[in-house]
C-alpha positions in Angstrom: 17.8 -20.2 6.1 18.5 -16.6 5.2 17.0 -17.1 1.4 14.3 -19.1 3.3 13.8 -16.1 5.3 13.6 -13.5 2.7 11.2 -15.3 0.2 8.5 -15.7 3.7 9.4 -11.7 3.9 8.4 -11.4 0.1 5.0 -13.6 0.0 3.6 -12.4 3.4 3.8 -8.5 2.6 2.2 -9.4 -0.8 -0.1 -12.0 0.3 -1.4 -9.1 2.7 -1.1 -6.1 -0.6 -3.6 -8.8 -2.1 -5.7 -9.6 0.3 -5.9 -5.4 0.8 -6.8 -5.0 -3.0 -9.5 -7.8 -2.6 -11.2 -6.2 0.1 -11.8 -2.9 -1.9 -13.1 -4.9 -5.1 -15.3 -6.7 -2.8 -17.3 -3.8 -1.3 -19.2 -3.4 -4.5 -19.9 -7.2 -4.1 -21.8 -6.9 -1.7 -24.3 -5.4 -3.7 -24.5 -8.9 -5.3 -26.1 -12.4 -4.9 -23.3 -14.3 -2.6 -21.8 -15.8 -5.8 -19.9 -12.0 -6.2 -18.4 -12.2 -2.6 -17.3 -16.4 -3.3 -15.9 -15.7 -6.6 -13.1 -13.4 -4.7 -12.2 -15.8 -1.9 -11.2 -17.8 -4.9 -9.3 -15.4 -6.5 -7.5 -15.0 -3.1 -7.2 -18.7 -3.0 -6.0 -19.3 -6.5 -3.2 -16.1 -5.7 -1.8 -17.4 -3.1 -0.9 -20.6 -4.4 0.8 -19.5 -6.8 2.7 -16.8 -4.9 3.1 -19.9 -2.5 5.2 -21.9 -5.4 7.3 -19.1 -7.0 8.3 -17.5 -4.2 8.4 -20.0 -1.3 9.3 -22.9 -3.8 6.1 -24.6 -1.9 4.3 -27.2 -4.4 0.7 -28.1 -3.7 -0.5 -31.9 -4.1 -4.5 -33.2 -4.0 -4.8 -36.1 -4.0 -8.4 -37.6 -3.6 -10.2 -35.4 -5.2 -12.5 -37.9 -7.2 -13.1 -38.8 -3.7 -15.6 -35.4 -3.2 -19.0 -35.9 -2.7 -21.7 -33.9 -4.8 -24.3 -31.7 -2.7 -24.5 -31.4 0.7 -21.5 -32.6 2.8 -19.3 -32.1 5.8 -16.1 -31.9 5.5 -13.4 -32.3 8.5 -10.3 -31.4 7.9 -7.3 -31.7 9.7 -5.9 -27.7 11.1 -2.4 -27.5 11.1 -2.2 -24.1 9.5 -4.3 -20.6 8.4 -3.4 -22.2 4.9 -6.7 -24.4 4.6 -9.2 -21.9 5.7 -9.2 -20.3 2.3 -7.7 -23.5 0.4 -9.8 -26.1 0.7 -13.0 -23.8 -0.1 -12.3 -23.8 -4.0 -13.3 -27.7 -4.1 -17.1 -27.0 -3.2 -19.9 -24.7 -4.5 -21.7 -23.8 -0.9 -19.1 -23.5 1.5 -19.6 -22.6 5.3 -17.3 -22.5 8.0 -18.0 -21.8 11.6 -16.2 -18.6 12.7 -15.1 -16.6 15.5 -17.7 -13.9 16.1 -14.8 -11.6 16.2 -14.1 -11.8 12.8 -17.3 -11.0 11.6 -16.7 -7.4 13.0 -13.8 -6.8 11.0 -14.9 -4.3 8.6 -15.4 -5.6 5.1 -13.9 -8.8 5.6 -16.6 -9.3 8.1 -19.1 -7.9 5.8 -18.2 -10.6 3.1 -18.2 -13.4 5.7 -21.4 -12.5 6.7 -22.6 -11.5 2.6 -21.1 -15.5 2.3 -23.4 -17.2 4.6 -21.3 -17.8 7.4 -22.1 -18.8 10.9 -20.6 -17.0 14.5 -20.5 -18.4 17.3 -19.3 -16.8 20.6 -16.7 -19.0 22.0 -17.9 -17.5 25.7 -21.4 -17.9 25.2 -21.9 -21.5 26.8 -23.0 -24.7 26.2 -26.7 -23.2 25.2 -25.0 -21.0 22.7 -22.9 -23.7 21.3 -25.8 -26.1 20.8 -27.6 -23.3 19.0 -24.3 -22.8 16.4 -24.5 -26.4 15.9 -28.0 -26.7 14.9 -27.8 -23.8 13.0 -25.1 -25.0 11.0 -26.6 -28.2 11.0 -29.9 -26.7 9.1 -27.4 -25.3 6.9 -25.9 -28.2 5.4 -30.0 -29.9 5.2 -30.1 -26.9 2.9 -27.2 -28.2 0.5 -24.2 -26.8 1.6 -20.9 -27.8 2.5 -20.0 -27.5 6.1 -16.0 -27.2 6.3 -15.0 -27.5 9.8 -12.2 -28.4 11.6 -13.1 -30.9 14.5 -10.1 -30.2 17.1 -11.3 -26.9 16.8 -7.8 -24.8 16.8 -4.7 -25.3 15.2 -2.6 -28.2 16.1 1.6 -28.5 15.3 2.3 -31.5 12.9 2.5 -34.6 15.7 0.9 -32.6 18.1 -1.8 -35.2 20.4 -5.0 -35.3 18.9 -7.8 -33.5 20.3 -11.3 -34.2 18.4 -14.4 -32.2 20.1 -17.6 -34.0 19.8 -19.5 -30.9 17.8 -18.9 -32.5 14.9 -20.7 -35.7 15.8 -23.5 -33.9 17.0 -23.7 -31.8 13.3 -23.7 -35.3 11.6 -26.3 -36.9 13.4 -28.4 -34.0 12.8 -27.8 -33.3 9.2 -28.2 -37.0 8.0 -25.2 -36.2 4.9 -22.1 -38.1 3.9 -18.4 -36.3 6.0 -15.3 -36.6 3.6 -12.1 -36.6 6.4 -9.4 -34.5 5.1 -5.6 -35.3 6.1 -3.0 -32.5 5.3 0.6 -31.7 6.3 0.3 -27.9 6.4 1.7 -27.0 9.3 5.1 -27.9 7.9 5.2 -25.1 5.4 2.7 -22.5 6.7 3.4 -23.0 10.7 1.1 -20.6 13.0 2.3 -17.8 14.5 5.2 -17.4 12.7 5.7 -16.1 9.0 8.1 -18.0 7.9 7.4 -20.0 4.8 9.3 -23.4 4.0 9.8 -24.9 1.0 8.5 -28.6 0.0 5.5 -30.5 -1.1 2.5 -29.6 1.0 -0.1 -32.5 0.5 -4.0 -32.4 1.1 -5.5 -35.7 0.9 -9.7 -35.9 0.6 -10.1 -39.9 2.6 -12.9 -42.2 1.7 -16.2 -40.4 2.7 -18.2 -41.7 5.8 -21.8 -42.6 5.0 -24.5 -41.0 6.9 -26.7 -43.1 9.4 -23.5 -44.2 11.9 -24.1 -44.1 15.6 -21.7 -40.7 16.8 -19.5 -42.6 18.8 -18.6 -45.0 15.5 -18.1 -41.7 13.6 -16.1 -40.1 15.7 -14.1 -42.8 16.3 -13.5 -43.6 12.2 -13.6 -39.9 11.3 -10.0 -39.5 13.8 -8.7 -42.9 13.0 -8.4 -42.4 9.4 -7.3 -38.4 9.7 -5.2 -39.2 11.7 -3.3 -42.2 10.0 -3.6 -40.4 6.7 -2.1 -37.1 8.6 0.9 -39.2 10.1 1.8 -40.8 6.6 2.3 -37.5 5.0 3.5 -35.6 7.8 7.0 -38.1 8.0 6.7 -37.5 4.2 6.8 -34.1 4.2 9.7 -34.0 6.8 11.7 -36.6 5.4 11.6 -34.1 2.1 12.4 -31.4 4.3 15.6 -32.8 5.6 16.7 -33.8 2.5 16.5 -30.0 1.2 16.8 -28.1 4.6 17.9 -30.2 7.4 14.4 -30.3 8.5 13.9 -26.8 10.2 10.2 -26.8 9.9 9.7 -29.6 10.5 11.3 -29.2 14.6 9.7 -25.8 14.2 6.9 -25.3 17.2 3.3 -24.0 16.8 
């Protein structure tokens, strides 16, 4: 557990040196069409993987990926971890995420969020504000973009009870596209709110889309059932892999 601590020690001050040196690139980005600000959160992406693997000896798998709808699309992903926020967003060419309103008064980051197209919402603002976010991202997606959003709305420990909100039956009934479920076992390698980093084999797996036109209930009711299966399969995957190198720490580890 020591080396376990001291390579999460290693990857979190230069995952943070990175994400530093990104932010001063990207203010003359902002100068430029949105594809300036999108081509850096990749660069992000694509650096912290591979800081992930040499340093945390944690291996990424996709599996599905042939899976991914072209044009617009919602994606709901399972939210174990910070991890997917910036992951998952190197599969599509118009991302958008819902964010924290909070964030987009950070100062550059919340520049290039905003310079990116993304929409805030004021978690304290009401149902009347909600609805409005919702329609608004719903628009968004008409438009051709890809709507990633996660639809317990907060982070959730591996095996943690379910909680799926209905906003994201309301933004498929109004945006009339296709919603790929994503299943993932993050949570057992980049926990939240702690920095340590355990090794293993940290799977994302893009499910058979769901065709537009299903009545909301039906949706929401396939869109958990198959994240959620998917999510317990490589959950006991991932911690059976973890015991075998570890003991499974992480995977007893709380959120």
């Amino acid at each position: 557990m020591a080396l376990i601590f001291l390579r999460s020690l290693v990857f979190n001050v230069l995952f943070y040196i990175v994400l530093v040196l990104l932010m001063v690139v990207a203010i003359p980005t902002l100068l430029l069409p949105r594809w300036g600000v999108m081509g850096l959160e990749a660069v992000w992406a694509h650096v912290s993987l591979f800081l992930m693997r040499v340093i945390c000896n944690i291996r990424i798998e996709f599996r599905g990926m042939e899976k991914i709808p072209q044009g617009a699309l919602i994606i709901a992903s399972k939210h174990q971890s910070f991890w997917e926020t910036f992951a998952l967003v190197r599969f599509f060419d118009r991302p958008l995420f819902i964010l924290k309103r909070e964030l987009m008064m950070i100062p550059v980051f919340g520049w290039c969020l905003k310079k990116a197209g993304m929409i805030s919402v004021e978690r304290d603002g009401g149902p009347r504000s909600l609805l409005k976010t919702l329609k608004r991202a719903a628009g968004e997606v008409k438009r051709g973009r890809q709507l990633i959003i996660f639809p317990e709305g907060t982070r959730t420990a591996p095996g943690a009870p379910p909680n799926y909100k209905a906003g994201v039956g309301q933004i498929y009934v109004e945006s009339g596209v296709p919603c790929l479920p994503v299943a993932l076992n993050s949570g057992l390698f980049w926990p939240r709110r702690t920095f340590m980093r355990y090794p293993g084999t940290l799977v994302v797996e893009f499910l058979d889309p769901l065709p537009p036109g299903l009545p909301r209930d039906e949706f929401l009711k396939r869109l958990r059932e198959q994240i959620e299966t998917a999510t317990n399969r490589i959950v006991e995957a991932g911690r059976a892999e973890q015991a075998q190198l570890f003991g499974g720490v992480a995977s007893r580890a709380k959120g």
